[in-house]
C-alpha positions in Angstrom: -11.8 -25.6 3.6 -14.1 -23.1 5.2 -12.8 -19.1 4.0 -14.8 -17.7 6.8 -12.3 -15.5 8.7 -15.3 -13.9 11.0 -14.8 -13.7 14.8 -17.3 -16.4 15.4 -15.6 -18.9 13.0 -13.2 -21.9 13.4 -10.8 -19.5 11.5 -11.2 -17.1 14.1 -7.1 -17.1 14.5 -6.9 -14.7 11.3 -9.6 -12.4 12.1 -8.4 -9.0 12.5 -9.3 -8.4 15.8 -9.6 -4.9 16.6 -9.8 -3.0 13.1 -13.0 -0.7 12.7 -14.2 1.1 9.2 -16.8 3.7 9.1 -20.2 2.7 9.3 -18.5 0.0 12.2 -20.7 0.8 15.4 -19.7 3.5 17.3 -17.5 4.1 14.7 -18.1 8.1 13.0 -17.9 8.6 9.1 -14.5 10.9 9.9 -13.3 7.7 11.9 -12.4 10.1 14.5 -14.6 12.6 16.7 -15.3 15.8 15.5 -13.2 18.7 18.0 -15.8 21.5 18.5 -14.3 23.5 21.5 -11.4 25.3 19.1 -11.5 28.7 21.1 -9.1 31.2 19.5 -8.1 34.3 21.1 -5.6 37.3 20.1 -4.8 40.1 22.4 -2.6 42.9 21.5 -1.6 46.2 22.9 0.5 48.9 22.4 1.9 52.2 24.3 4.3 55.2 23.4 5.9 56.8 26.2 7.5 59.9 26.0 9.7 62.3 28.2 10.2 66.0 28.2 13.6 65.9 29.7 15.8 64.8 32.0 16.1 60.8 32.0 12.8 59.9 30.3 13.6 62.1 27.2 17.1 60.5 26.7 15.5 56.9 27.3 12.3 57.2 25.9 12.5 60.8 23.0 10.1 62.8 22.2 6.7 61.6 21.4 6.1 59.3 18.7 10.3 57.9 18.7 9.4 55.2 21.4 6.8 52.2 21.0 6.6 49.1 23.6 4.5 46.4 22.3 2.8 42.9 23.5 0.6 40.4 22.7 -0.8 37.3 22.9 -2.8 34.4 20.5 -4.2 31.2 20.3 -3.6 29.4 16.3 -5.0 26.2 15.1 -3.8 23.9 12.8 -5.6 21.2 10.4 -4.3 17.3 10.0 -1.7 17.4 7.4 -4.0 15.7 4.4 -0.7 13.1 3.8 -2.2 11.9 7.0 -5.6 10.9 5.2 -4.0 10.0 1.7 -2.3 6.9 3.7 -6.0 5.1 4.1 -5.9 4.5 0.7 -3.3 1.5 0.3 -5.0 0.0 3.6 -6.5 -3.3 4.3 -9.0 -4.7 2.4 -8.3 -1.8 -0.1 -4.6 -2.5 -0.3 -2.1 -3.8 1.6 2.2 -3.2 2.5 4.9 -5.0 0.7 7.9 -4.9 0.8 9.6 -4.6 -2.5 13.3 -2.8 -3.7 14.2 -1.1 -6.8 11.1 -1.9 -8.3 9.7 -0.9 -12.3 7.8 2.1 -12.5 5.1 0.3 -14.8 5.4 -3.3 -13.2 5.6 -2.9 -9.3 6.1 -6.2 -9.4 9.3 -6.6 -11.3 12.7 -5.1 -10.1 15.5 -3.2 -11.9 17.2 -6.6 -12.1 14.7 -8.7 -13.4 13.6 -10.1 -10.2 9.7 -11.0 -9.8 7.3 -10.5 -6.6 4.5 -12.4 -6.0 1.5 -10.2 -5.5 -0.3 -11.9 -2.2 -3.3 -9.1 -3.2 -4.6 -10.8 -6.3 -4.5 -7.0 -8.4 -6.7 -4.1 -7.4 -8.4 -4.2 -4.7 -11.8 -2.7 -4.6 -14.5 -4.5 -2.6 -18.1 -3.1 -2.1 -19.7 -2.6 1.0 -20.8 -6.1 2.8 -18.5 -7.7 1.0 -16.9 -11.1 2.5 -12.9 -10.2 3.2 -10.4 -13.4 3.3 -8.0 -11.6 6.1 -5.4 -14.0 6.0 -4.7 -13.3 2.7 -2.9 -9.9 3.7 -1.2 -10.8 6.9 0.9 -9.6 8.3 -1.1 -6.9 8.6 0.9 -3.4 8.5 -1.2 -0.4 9.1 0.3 3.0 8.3 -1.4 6.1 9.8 -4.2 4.5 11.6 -6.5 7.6 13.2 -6.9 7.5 16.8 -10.3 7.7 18.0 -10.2 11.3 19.6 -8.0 13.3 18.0 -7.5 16.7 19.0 -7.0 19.8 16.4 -3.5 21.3 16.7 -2.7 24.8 18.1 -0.4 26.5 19.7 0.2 29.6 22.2 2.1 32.5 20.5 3.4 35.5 22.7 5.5 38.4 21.8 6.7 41.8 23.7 9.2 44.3 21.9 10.4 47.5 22.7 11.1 49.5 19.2 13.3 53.3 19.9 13.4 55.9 17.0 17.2 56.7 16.7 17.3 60.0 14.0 15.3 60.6 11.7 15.7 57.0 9.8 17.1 54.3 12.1 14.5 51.8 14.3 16.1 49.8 16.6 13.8 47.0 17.6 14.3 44.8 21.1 12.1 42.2 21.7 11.1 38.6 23.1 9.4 36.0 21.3 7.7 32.5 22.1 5.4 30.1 21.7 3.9 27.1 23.1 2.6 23.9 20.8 0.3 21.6 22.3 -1.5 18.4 20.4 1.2 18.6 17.7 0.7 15.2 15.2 3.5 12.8 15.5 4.0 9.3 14.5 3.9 6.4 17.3 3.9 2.5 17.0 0.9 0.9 19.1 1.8 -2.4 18.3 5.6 -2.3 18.9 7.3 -6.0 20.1 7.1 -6.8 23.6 10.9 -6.3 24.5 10.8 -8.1 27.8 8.7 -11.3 26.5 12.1 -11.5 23.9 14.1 -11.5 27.1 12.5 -14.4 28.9 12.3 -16.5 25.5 16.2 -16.5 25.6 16.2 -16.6 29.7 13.5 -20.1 29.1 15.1 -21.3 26.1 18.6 -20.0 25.9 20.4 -17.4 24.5 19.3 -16.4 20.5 16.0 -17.6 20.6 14.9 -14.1 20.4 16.4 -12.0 18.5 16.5 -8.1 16.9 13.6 -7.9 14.5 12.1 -10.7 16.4 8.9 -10.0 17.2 6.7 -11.1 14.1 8.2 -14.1 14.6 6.8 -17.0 15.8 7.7 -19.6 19.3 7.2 -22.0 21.7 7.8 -23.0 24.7 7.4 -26.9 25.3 5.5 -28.8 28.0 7.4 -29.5 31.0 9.7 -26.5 31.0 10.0 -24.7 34.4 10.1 -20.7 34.3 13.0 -19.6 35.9 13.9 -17.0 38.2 12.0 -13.3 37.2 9.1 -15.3 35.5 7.5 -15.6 32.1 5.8 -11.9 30.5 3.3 -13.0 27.9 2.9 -10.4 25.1 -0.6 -10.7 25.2 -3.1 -13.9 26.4 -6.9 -13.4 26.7 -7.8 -15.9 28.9 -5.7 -14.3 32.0 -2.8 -12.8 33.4 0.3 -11.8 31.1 2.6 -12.8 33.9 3.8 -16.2 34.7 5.8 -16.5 37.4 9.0 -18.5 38.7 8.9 -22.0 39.4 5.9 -22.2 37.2 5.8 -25.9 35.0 4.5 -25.3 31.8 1.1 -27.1 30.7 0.5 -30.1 28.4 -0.4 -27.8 26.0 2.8 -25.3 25.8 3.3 -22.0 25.4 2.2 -20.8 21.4 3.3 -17.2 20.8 2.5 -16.1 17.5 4.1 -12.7 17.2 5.6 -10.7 20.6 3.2 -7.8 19.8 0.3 -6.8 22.3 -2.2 -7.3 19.1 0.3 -9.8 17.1 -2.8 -12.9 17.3 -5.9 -11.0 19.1 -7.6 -14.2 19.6 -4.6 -16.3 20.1 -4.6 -17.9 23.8 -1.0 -18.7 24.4 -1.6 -21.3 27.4 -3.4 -23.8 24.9 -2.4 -22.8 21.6 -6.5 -22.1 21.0 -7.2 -19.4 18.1 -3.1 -19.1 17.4 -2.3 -19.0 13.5 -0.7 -22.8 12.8 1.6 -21.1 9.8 2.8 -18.9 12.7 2.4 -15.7 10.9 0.6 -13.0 13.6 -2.6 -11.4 12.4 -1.6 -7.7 13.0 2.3 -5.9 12.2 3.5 -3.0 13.1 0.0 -0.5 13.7 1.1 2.9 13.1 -1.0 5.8 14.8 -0.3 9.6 13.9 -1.5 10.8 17.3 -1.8 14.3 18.6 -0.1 13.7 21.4 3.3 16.2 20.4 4.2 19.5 22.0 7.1 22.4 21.4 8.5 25.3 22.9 10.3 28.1 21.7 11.9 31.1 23.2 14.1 33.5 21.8 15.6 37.5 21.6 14.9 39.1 18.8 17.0 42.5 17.8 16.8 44.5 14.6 18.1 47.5 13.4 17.0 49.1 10.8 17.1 51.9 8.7 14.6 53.1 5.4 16.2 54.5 2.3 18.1 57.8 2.3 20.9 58.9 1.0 21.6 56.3 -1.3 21.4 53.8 1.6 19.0 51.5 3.4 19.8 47.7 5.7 18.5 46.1 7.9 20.7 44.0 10.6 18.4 41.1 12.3 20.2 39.0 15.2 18.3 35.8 16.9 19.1 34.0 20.2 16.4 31.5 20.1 15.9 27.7 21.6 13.5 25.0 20.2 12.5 21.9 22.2 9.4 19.3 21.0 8.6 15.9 20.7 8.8 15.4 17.1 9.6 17.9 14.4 7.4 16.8 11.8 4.5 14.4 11.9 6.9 11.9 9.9 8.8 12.0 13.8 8.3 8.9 15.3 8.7 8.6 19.3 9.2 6.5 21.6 5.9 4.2 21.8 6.2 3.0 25.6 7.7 6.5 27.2 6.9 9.5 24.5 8.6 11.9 26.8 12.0 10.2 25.9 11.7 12.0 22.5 11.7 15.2 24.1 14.8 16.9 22.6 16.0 20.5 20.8 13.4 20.9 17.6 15.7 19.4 13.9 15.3 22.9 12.8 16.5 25.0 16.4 19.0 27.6 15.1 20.5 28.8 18.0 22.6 31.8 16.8 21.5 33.7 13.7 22.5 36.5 12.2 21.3 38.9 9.3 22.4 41.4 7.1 20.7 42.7 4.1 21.0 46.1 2.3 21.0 47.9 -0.5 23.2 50.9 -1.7 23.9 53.4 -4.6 27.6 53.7 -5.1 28.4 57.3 -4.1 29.5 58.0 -7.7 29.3 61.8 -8.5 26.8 61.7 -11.5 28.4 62.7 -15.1 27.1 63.4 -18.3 27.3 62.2 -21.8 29.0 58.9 -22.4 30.8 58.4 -19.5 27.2 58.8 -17.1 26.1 56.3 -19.4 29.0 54.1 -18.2 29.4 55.5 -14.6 26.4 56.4 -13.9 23.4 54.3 -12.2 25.2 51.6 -10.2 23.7 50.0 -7.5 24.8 46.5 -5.2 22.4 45.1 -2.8 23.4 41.4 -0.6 22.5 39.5 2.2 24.8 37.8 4.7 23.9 35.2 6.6 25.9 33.6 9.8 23.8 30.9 11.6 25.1 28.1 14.0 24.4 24.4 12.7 21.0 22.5 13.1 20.6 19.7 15.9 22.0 15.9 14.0 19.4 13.8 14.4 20.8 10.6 16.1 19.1 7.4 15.5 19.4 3.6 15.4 18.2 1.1 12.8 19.3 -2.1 14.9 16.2 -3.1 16.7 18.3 -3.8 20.0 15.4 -1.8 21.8 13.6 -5.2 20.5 10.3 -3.0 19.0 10.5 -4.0 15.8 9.4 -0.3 14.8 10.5 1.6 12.0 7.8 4.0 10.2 9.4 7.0 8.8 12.3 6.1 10.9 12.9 4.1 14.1 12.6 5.1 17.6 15.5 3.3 18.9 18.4 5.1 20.1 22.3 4.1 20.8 23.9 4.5 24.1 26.0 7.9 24.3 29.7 7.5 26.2 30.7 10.7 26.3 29.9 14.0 25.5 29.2 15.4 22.0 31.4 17.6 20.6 31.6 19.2 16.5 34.0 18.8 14.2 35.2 20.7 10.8 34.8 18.3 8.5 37.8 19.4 6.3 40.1 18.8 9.2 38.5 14.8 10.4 38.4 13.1 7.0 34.9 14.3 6.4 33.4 13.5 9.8 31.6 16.1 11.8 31.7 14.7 15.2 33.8 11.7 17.0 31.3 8.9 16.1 33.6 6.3 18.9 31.2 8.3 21.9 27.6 6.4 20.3 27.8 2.5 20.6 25.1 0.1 19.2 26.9 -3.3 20.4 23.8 -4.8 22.2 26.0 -5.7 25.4 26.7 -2.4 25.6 26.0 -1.0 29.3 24.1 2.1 29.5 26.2 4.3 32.2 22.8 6.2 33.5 20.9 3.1 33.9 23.5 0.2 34.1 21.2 -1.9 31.9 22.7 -3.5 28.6 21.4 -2.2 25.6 19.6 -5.3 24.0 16.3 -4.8 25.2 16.2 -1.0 25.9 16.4 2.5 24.3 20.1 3.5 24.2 20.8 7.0 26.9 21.3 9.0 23.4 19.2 11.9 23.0 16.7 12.7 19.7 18.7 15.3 18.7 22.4 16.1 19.8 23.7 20.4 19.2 25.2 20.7 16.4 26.2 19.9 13.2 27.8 22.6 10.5 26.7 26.2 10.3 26.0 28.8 7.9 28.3 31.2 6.5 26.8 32.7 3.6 27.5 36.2 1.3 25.0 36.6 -1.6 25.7 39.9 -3.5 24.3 41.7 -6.5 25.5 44.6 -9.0 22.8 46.4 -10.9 23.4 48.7 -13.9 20.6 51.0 -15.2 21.0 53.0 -17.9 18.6 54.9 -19.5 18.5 55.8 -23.3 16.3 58.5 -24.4 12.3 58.7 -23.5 11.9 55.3 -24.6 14.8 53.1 -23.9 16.0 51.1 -20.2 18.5 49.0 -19.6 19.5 47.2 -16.2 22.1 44.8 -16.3 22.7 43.1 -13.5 25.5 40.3 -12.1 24.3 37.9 -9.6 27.0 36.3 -7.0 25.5 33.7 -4.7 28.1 32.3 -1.9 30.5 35.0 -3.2 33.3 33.8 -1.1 33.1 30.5 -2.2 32.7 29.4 1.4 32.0 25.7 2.1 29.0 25.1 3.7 28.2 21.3 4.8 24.5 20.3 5.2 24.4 17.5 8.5 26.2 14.5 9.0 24.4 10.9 9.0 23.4 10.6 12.2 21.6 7.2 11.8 24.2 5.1 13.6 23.4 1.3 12.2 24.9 3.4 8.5 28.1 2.4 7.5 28.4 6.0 6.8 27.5 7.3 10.4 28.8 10.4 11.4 29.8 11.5 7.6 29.0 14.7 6.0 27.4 13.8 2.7 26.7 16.8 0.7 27.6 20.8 0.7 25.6 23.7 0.0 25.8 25.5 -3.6 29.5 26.8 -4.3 30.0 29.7 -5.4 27.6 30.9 -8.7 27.6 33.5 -10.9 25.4 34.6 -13.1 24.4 37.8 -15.7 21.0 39.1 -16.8 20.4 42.0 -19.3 17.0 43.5 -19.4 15.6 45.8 -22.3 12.6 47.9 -21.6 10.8 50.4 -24.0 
């Protein structure tokens, strides 16, 4: 049996269709082109006005107590190098498997004894020009995959703040801040399943011929069979169109569909079964791009008061109204691959309320001498308190009933949202921080914005729903510093974080197909104390 896999061959159904390496025509050493128009302006400027009476002097002071200030820039941002690291563990230098619990020194063998075959015959390391046997790693699943024109990451940043002189040590500090993200990297399945293709496989053939995770699976449609009413969509077919319509008798030949992806079989021709894998598994998997295609927003008022050291005393109060909206938090954020702008939803780290309060004071103790200023004598406490409001739950779905068959760092699907959301104290709902009876993931569910069932589209639930827990945080510290003779320090000092003890609970799941959906999981740090003595001569 022939191992020639190239495009011209009679193997031609296992030839990988489609994926380029450098040195490919057309194809750059960086794989991607180079971005050479990265144009980065800042602006700034500043003004003091001042009054000598009347109005202006109460608004504004004397010269020198009032600043106003704006200004505007232009940031870029490299590729994450994660994103390059993925090439190495690609086809033909590595391949994807799927293996659980495994040994840290033999991949291959599980915690329980259990061994995987290893379909890559060892390390894989193949010279330039040398032959590749594709089949041997299908189905192919290809993790990061650089699009052909990415663009560098940047973003618009814009500030203007009003800081007032109030006596001779106090700033208070007004201000608005914001910025705009465009070309942000996030992660997006091009070769997701064809959900409607699933849909008229069970319309043709009956009810569970397609199923969730269905679309690397392989089917066919025999000779005879009429295509009833809303017609046949092909996932992919060469030779033609992708549509089929009603009333249409299937060919001698059938319909072979290897894989319901557009690139499951690129050279298989579904109308004659021509170039379609016979073992029926596709060519080509899921095909992961991280694509600069993201974008954020953020807006917020900014306030701070604060006031330098004197008397004994200095703090600073900081209070942020703010609002975060993107596409995708992190690159690791994977969106929806037919209708990005569905992901479009408040940032996983938008803090909508925070406040802070940090300071620093020597107890007013009147200073004595002798042994009791060595006891008295020298303290100082210093703390931050923290109030926040609780970060967006991510809400996702791990069911496939969108029928994509996509899950990279986590899936795009979504469940269908009832009602609206609404937090919970955990210590009062058996651990739960919202009412998880408002999400459903039962696939004849019915969507109440679009009236379509679930199985076979993304569920009405947003990315990201407001809110889960918040912060509520005292950290506090007492210093002691004594000083003995020329020579001698001491500072002793006892450390108090979460001094109150206050229970703060990081995010619930939010990952609905989990048994433990809607569950708080873990808790911040109770309270800790702890002591340090310091000797210095």
């Amino acid at each position: 049996t022939s191992t020639d896999c190239g495009q011209s061959s009679d193997n031609r159904a296992y030839f990988p269709l489609g994926l380029v390496f450098p040195g490919d025509q057309g194809v750059p050493a960086g794989l991607t082109q180079t971005y050479k128009k990265g144009f980065a302006p800042r602006i700034g400027i500043a003004w003091s006005p001042a009054g000598d009476s009347g109005w202006k002097n109460k608004l504004f002071g004397k010269a020198g107590d009032t600043s106003i200030r704006a200004g505007y820039g232009i940031f870029y941002n490299p590729i994450e190098q994660l994103v390059l690291e993925q090439f190495g563990a690609e086809p033909p230098f590595g391949g994807s498997n799927y293996i659980t619990d495994p040994m840290f020194n033999t991949p291959f063998l599980d915690t329980a004894g259990n061994v995987y075959p290893n379909p890559f015959n060892g390390i894989l390391s193949p010279k330039p020009g040398t032959p590749i046997d594709w089949s041997s790693f299908r189905s192919i699943l290809l993790y990061g995959d650089l699009q052909p024109n990415l663009r560098t990451q940047y973003s618009e940043q814009y500030n203007l703040n009003i800081q007032r002189g109030i006596g001779k040590d106090t700033v208070l500090q007004v201000g608005y801040v914001g910025s705009q993200a465009h070309r942000l990297l996030v992660s997006h399945d091009i070769n997701y399943g064809n959900p409607q293709s699933c849909i008229d496989l069970n319309t043709t053939l009956g009810a569970g011929t397609c199923t969730q995770f269905g679309a690397d699976s392989s089917y066919f449609i025999p000779a005879g069979t009429v295509i009833p009413a809303g017609g046949f969509h092909l996932p992919y077919n060469p030779q033609g169109s992708t549509f089929l319509p009603a009333g249409t008798v299937v060919g001698a030949n059938g319909i072979t569909l290897v894989g319901l992806r557009h690139y499951s079989s690129p050279n298989c021709q579904p109308l004659t079964g021509l170039y379609c894998p016979s073992d029926g598994v596709p060519v080509f998997s899921n095909i992961f791009a991280e694509d600069t295609i993201g974008n954020s927003n953020y807006n917020s008022l900014q306030v701070l008061l604060q006031k330098r050291f004197s008397k004994g005393l200095q703090f600073q109060l900081a209070y942020t109204w703010s609002k975060s909206f993107d596409l995708g938090s992190t690159f690791e954020g994977e969106v929806d691959p037919i209708d990005p702008s569905r992901s479009y939803a408040l940032s996983e780290f938008d803090a909508r309320h925070r406040f802070v309060y940090s300071y620093d004071w020597e107890l007013p103790i009147r200073k004595y001498e002798g042994a009791t200023g060595k006891i008295l004598n020298g303290w100082t406490t210093s703390g931050i308190v923290t109030f926040q409001t609780g970060f967006p739950i991510r809400i996702t779905s791990s069911d496939d009933n969108e029928l994509y068959t996509s899950t990279f760092f986590e899936s795009a699907g979504e469940p269908i949202q009832l009602q609206n959301f609404s937090s919970w104290d955990p210590r009062q709902h058996a651990g739960y921080a919202f009412d998880t009876s408002i999400f459903t993931n039962d696939p004849n569910a019915i969507n109440p914005q679009t009236r379509q069932m679930l199985f076979g589209t993304v569920g009405n639930a947003q990315r990201t729903v407001c809110c889960g827990p918040g912060i509520a945080n005292w950290d506090m510290t007492l210093t002691k510093e004594t000083k003995f003779g020329e020579r001698w320090n001491t500072e002793f000092r006892a450390e108090f974080f979460n001094i109150l003890n206050h229970t703060q609970f990081y995010n619930p799941d939010g990952n609905i197909s989990d048994p433990t959906f809607g569950l708080v999981r873990g808790a911040r740090d109770p309270r800790l104390i702890q002591f340090a003595l310091k000797l210095s001569f």
